[in-house]
N, C-alpha and C positions, 0 to 999 in steps of 0.2 A: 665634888661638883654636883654629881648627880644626887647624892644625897639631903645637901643644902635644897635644891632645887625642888626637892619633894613637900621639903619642910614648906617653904616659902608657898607652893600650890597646897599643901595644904591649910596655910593660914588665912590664905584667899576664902579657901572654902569654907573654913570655919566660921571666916565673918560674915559671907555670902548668906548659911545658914543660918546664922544669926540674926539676919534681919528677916530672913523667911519665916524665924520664928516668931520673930514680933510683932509681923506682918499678919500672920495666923493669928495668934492671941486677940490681938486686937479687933480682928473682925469677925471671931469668934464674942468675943465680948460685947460686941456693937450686936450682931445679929444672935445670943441668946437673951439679952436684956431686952429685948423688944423696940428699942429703939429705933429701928427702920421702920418699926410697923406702928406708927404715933396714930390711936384711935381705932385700932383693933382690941378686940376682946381680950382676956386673961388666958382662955383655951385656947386664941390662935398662938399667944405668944408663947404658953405652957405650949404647945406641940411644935415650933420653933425651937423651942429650947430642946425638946426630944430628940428633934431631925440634926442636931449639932452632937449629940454621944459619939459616934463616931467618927467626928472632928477631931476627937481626946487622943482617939488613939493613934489618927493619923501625924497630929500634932506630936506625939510620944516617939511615932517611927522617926518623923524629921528631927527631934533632940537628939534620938539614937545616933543618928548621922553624924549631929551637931560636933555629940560629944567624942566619937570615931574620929573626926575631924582633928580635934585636939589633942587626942590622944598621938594621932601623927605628928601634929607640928612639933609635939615634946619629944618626937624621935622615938617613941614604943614598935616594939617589931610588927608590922604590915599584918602576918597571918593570925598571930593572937586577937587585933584588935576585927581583921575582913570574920574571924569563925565568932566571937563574942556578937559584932553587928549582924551577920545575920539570924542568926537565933532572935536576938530582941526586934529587928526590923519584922522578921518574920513573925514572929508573934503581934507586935501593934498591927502588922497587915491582916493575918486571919480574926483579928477581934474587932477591927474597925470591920470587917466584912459581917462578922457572925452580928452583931451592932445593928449596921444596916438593914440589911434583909430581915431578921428575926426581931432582934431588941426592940427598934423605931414601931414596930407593927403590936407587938403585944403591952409593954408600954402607954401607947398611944391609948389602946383598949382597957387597960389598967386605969391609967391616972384619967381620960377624959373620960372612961363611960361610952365611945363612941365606936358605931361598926367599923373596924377597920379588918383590913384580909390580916390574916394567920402571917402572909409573910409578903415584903416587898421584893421581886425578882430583878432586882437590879444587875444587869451584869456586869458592869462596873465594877462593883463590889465584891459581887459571885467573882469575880476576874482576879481580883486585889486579895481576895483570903484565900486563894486556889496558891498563886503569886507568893502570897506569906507562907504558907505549909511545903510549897518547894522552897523557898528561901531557908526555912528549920531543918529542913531533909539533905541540903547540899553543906546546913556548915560542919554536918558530924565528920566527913572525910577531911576536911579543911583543919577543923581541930585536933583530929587524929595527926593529920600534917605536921602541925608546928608543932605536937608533942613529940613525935618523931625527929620533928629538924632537933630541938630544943636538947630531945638525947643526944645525937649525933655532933652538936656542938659541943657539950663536953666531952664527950670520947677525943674526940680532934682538936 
């Protein structure tokens, strides 16, 4: 019963995700095409399109999820799929961070030509790749875990 039940919340979630992610693409694709910005410049929309790189990879964590999601509903063991998701959540969170603050600012200075500062100090972001680098640091005991359960299930 409780098994079935998990599956079921996780199909929930998987399609939840699903539209989250197409929800994102899309208005990723609306806002680096320029199209919100009808009769702006080339550079504002070229630096539009800059300020969306770290979209990519927060876009990446939520597939991560997506795909974690379905990995459940198929009924895969819980600890394999929580230590594989945070490693990859964890990594799309520290690169959309290192992206933000650093990439968007030299970037910026690269392709336009224009003064921008060395780095944007968003905390936000400083927050989110702080956030990804513990999420990397917590699934190594997690995956030590299930390689453990994983032996002790054959023994038994």
């Amino acid at each position: 019963m409780r098994k079935s039940r998990n599956r079921n919340d996780a199909v929930i979630a998987r399609r939840l995700t699903g539209i989250v992610v197409v929800v994102l693409v899309l208005g990723m694709a609306i806002n680096a095409t320029g199209l919100m910005m009808p009769g702006r410049g080339e550079s504002a929309k070229l630096a539009q399109a800059i300020t969306m790189l770290p979209m990519l990879c927060y876009l990446a964590a939520v597939w991560t999820i997506h795909l974690a999601f379905s990995a459940l509903a198929r009924g895969d063991r819980g600890e394999r799929i929580v230590a594989k998701l945070l490693v990859r959540v964890g990594t799309c969170l520290f690169l959309g961070g290192i992206l933000r603050v650093f990439g968007e600012a030299w970037l910026t200075r690269l392709v336009l030509g224009q003064p921008w500062p060395l780095a944007n100090f968003d905390v936000a972001a400083i927050t989110l790749g702080t956030a990804g680098l513990f999420l990397i640091l917590l699934a190594r005991p997690l995956r030590d875990a299930a390689w453990m359960r994983a032996e002790l299930d054959t023994i038994f």
